[in-house]
N, C-alpha and C positions, 0 to 999 in steps of 0.2 A: 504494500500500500504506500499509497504517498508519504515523502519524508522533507524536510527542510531542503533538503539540496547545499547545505552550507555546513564543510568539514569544522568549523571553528565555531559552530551552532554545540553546545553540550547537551546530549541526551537529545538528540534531533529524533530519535525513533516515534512513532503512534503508541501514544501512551495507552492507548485503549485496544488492544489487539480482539477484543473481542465486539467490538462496535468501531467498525472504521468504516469511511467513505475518506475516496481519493482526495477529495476537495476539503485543504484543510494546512493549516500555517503553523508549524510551531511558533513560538515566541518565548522560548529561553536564549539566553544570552546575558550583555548586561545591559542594565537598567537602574537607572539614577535612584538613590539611595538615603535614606536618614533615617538616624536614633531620633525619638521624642522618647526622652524618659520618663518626662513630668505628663505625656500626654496632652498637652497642650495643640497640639496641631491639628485637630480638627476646628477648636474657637478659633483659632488664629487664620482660618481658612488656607492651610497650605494644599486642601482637591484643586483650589482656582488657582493661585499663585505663590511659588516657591519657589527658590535660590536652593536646591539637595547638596550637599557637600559633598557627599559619595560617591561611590559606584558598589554594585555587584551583581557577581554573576550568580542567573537563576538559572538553575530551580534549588540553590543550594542557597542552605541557612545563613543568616549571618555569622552564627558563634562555630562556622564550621571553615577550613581552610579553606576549600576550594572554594568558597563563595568570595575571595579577595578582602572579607572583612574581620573574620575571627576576633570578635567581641564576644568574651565568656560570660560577661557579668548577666545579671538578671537582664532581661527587657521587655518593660511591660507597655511599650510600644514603638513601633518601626514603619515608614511608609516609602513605597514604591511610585517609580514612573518609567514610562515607558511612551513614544509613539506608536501609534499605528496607521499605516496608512492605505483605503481603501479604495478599489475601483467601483465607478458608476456600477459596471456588469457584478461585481459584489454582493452590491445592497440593495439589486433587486429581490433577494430573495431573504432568507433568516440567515443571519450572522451571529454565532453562539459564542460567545468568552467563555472558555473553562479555565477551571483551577484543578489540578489533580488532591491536591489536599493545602491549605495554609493553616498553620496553627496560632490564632484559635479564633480570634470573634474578626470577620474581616469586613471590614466597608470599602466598594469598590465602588468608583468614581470613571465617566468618561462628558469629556468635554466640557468638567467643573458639575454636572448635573451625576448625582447617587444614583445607580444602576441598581444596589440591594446589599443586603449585610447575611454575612452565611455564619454561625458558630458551630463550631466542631472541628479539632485540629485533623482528622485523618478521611474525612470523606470528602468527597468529590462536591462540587456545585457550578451551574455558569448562569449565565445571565447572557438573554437576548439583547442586542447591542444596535440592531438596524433603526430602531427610532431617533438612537441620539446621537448614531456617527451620521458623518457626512462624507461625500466623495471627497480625497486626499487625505491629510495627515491629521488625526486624531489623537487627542491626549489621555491616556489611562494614567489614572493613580490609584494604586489601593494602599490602603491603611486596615496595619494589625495591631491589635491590641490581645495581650497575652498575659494572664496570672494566675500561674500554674499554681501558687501558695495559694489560691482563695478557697479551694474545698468546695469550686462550685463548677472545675471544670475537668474532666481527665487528663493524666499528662503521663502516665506508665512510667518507664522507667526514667523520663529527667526527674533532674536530682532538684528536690525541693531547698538547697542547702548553695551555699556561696561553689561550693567547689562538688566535683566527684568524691562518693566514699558507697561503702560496703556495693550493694548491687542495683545502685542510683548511678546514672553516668549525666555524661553534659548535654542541657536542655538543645532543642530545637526549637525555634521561634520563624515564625512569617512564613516564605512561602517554600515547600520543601520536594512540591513533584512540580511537574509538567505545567507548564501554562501556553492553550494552543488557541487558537481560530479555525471555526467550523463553519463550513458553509454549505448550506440547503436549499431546497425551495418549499416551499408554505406547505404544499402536499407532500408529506414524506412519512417515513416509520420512526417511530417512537422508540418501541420497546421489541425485545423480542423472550420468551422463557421458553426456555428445551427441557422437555420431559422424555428421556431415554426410556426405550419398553423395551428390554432386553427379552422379554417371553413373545413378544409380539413382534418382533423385528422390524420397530415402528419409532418416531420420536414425533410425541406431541408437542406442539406449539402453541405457546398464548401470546398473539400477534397483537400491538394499539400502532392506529396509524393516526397521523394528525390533517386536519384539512381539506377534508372528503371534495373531490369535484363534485361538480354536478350531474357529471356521468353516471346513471346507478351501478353501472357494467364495472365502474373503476376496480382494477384489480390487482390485486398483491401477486408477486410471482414469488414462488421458492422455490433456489435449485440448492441440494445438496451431494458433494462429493465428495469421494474417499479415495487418496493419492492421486490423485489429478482426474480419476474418472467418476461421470456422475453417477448417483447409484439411487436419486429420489428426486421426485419433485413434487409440486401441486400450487395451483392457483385459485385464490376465493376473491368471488365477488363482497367488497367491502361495503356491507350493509349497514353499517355503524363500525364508530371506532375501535371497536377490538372484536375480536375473535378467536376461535381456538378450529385448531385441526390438529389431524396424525395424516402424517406422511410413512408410508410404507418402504420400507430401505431392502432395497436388490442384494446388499452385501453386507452382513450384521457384523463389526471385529470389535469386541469390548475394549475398554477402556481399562486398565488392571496396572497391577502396580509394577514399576518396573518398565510398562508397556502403555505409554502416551500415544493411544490410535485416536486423533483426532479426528472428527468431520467438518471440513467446509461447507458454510454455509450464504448461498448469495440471494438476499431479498430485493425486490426492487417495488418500487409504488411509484405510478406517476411517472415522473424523474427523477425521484432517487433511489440509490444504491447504496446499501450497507453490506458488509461482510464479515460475517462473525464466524463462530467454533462451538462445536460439542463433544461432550463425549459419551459412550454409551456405558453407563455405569449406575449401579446399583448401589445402596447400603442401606441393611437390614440389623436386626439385632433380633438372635435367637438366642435362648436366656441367657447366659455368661457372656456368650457370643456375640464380634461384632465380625457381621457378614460383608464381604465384599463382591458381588456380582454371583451370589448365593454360597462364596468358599470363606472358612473360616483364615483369616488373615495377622497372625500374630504383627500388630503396628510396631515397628524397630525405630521409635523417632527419638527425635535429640532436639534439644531447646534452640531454638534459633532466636536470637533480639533483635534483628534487623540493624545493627551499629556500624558502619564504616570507620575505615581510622581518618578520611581526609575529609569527610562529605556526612557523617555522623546517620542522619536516619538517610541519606541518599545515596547511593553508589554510583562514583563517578561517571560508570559508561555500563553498558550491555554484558560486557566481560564479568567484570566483577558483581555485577547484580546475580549472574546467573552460575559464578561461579561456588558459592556455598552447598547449591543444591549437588554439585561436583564431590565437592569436598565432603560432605557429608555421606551420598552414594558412595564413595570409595571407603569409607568406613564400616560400611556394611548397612546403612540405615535406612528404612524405605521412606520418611518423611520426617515429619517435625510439627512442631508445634510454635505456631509461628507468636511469640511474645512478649504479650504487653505491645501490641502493635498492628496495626492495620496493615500489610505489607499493598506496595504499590501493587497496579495489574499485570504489571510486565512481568513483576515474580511471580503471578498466579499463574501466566501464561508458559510461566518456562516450567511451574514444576508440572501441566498440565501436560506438555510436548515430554515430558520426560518419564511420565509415570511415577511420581513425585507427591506420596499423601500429605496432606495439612490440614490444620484444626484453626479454621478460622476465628480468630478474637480481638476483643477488641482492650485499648490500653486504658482501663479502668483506672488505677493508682490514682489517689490525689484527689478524686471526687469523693465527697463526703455523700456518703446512701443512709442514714442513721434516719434520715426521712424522708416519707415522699417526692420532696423536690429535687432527690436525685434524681429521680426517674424523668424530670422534667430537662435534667441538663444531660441524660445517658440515652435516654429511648431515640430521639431525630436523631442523631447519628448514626446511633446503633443500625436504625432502619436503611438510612442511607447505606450504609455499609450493604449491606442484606441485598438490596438491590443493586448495586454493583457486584457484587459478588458470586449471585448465588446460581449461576451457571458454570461456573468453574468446577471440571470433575475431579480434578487434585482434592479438592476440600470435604476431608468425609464429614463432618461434625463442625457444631459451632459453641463456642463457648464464649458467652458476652463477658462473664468475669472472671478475676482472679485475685484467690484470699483475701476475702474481703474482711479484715481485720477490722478490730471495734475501732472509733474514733473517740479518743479520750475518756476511753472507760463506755461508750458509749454505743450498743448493740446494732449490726444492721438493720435495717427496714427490711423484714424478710419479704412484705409484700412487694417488694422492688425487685427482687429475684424473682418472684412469680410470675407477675407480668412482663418484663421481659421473657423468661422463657415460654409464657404462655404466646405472647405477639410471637415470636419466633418461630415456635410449631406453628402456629397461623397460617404462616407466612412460606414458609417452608415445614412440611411434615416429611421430607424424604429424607433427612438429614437426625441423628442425635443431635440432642444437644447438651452440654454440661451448664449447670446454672451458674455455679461458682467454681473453678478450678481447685479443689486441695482442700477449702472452706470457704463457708460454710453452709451444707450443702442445706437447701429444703424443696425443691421438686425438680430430678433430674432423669434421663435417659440413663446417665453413665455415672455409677461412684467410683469419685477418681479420688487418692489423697497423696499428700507430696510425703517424703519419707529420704531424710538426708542420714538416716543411722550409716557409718560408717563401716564397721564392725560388719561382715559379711553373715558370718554366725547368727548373731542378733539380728541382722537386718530378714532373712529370710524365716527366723524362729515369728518376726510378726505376723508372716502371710501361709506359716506350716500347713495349721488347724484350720485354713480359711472353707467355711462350707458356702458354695456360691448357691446354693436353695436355700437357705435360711438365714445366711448371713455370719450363724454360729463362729465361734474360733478366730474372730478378728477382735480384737481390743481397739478401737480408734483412738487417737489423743486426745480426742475432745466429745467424749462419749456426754456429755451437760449441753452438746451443740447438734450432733449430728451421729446419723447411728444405720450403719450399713444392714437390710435386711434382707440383703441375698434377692434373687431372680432378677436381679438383673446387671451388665458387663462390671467388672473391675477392674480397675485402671492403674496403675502406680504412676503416675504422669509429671511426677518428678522425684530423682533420685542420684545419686550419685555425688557431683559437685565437687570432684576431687581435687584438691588445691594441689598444683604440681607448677614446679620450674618459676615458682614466686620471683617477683620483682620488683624492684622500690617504683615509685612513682614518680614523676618526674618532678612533682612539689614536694619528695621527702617521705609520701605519708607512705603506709602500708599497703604491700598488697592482700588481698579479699579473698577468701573462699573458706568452702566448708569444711568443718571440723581438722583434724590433726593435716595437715598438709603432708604428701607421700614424700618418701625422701629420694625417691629416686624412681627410675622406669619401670624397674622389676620391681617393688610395694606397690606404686600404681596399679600396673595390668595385674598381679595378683588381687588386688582391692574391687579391682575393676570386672575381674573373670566374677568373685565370685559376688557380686551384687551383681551381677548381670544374671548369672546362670542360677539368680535366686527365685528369680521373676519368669525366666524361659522353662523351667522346670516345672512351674508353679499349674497344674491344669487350670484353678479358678479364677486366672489372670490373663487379660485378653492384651496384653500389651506394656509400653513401658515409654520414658520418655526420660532419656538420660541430658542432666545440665553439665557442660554443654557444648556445641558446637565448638565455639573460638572464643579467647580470652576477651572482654569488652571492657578497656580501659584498666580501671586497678584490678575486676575481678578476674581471676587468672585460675580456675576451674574447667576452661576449655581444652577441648584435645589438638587445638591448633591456638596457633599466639594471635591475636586482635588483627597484624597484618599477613595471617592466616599463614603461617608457615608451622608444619607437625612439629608436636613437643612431645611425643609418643609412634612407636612403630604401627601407624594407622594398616598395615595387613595383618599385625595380630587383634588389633580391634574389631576390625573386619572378621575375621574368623570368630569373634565371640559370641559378636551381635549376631551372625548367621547361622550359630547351632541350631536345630528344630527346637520348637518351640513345643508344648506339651500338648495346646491343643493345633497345633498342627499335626498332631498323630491318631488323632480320634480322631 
């Protein structure tokens, strides 16, 4: 699909692989730049007129290198400019502004007149732009305002504290993916959702189009193919704006782990054309069990945080974006658990193309749930997310939270979990969902609890006696909170966290991780074998998820260092993680 055309453009790729039409502008680069620390620049009206003293380059942070400004300290505000410049043949039609994500409450501005205000640091928003540009050069300015300390917004793992410490690293502020121009015309497709029928050799669609002519005949076309040849199609007359159909597929090849079988897919309406991807893939849950395309699948995943060492939550270019899900696969692991973090789409898409599971979540930390009105700063996002997402066959399960700790002595709002996972089955029932990652659980698909005992012994003496029909023979930590009662999957979804190859910080402090740090290779991978093979042995345990991938900033528990080079013989980890598992033998 279309791409900037300009080598000196950063991250010029289609931020959206699964919703693209050719017609379409990045607009990362740089773009003129300022700290308001005091917030003042909105009264002062700098949307209309400003002298920026800066520069940086987007779609990376400022407190990050590559964005040219690496300012660490807090900022509870920052604002952008940029031109743009349009043709007459343009703005005949709709001309969209996206943001791939800006953290966190954003007001964007073109030609001195407010376009619209979006809050939520990791979902997507734009804003229709053809009423207030005009043919030639038009002025964009957005303004962010960010305070991650209020307990009214999520921020995941930036560190609520002057500096990085324990498994808080350095914040991201303003704007942190893609920012493109999308061009359409009035009549075109909106949306598209793919429902794979792996028993029917079929994939339903729930098609909205926007703009109906006056034609009643007006027709949607969909062709879908597999490696270049077509293997389905079908056309409906658009009676109203949405629709559902099944299209019948000539050549069924799942979608499985390991084995990223994509399908292309091309809609057109009217004059436009979009091109998207599915995959044919299943997930079930038969009692302990979680199913994958009806086979029981021991999950081999590893904590990923999405942290770069130059670009923090961005990864400089395509390489290194897609290179974790590498690193990871040669360790033996089928996916991950992608957290405290929205990850961009491009990473959905590669681990999608790769046969690459993940556990879609979102970066809770920071928001205070102790009452209802989290649900009012958690849920738009959350949903936004959902909807960007939830075609992605990489993603077997969703998990909105994680350990959602008291705030000052002060219990979560358990109805804040409810309803989030109630909207969530809603919205998607084909997927589990975990409510809260570890704690505190109150109505989920999957009991999962984190478990960092060090001691191999001990660590697997907790899960010996486990009986997954009744629940019997598991003591919880927090048996006053939450209380496992068997029929249905068990998770150990984090464990491990092995402090190995410590190093000072570069301000002096200490480096971070769990329990007795190994003193060397061989305590590791013995530490390692048998907290591994505590959980693969385990029949009542459908999975695992070891922290963690690569070291991020001081904590240094990963099996690769932050600038991802092995701190361990990644083939004998690999050989660990791929023993059978116990219920891969039943």
């Amino acid at each position: 699909m279309g791409t900037t055309g300009h080598s000196d453009v950063p991250r010029p790729e289609h931020p959206e692989p699964q919703w693209q039409r050719d017609n379409w502008r990045c607009l990362n680069g740089t773009w003129d730049f300022q700290l308001d620390l005091n917030c003042s620049g909105q009264d002062r009206g700098w949307y209309r007129k400003h002298d920026f003293d800066q520069s940086i380059v987007v779609p990376f942070c400022p407190e990050s290198k590559l964005s040219g400004i690496e300012y660490k300290d807090f900022i509870h505000c920052c604002w952008y400019r940029r031109s743009i410049e349009l043709s007459e043949k343009e703005l005949t039609g709709i001309v969209r502004l996206h943001f791939g994500a800006v953290d966190y409450e954003t007001t964007v501005y073109l030609n001195g007149e407010q376009l619209g205000v979006h809050r939520g640091g990791y979902s997507p928003f734009s804003f229709d732009i053809q009423r207030i540009a005009h043919v030639g050069v038009n002025e964009l300015v957005v303004c962010v305002k960010d305070e991650l300390r209020s307990g009214r917004q999520p921020r995941g793992k930036q560190s609520e504290r002057y500096d990085s410490y324990g498994c808080c690293y350095t914040r991201t502020t303003g704007i942190w993916q893609t920012v493109w121009l999308e061009f359409m015309p009035q009549t075109h497709v909106v949306s598209a959702r793919f429902h794979p029928n792996l028993s029917r050799d079929s994939v339903g669609i729930d098609l909205t189009v926007n703009g109906r002519t006056r034609q009643r005949s007006q027709l949607a076309n969909i062709t879908i193919s597999f490696e270049g040849n077509q293997v389905g199609s079908a056309s409906i007359a658009m009676g109203s704006d949405r629709c559902s159909l099944e299209v019948p597929l000539e050549k069924t090849v799942p979608w499985a782990v390991g084995q990223g079988n994509l399908y292309d897919v091309r809609i057109s309406y009217g004059e436009d054309v979009v091109c998207s991807y599915f995959g044919m893939r299943s997930v079930d849950i038969e009692g302990n069990r979680v199913l994958i395309n009806g086979e029981p699948v021991f999950q081999r995943l590893v904590l990923d945080q999405g942290y770069y060492p130059e670009g923090i939550y961005t990864a400089k270019d395509l390489e290194e974006l897609s290179r974790d899900i590498d690193l990871s696969m040669a360790a033996g692991f089928n996916g991950a658990r992608l957290h405290q973090k929205a990850f961009e789409p491009r990473f959905l898409y590669e681990c999608d193309r790769k046969g690459y599971i993940v556990w879609g979540e979102m970066a809770n930390w920071g928001l205070d749930i102790t009452t209802a009105s989290g649900l009012t700063a958690f849920l738009p996002e959350w949903l936004e997310l959902l909807e960007r997402d939830i075609n992605h066959p990489s993603i077997v399960g969703w998990c909105p939270f994680n350990e959602t700790w008291d705030v000052d002595g002060t219990k979560q709002d358990d109805d804040v979990l409810r309803q989030t996972y109630a909207v969530t089955k809603a919205i998607d029932p084909s997927r589990p969902c975990i409510d809260t990652s570890g704690m505190f659980h109150t109505v989920t698909d999957i009991y999962d609890v984190h478990d960092y005992e060090q001691d191999p012994v001990r660590f697997a003496g907790n899960y010996a006696g486990l009986d997954p029909s009744d629940g019997s023979g598991y003591v919880d930590p927090f048996p006053e909170r939450q209380r496992y009662q068997g029929c249905k999957p068990f998770f150990v979804s984090e464990y491990g966290g092995i402090k190995i190859a410590s190093r000072a910080r570069v301000d002096g402090g200490e480096s971070w991780g769990y329990g007795e740090a190994a003193a060397g290779e061989s305590e590791f991978m013995e530490r390692y074998h048998g907290l591994t093979k505590a959980l693969l042995d385990n029949p009542a345990i459908f999975g695992f998820c070891y922290t963690q991938l690569y070291d991020v900033e001081q904590e240094c528990n990963g099996l690769y260092t932050h600038d991802r080079k092995p701190k361990v013989d990644i083939a004998a980890v690999r050989d660990i993680n791929m023993e059978r598992a116990a219920i891969e033998k039943s």
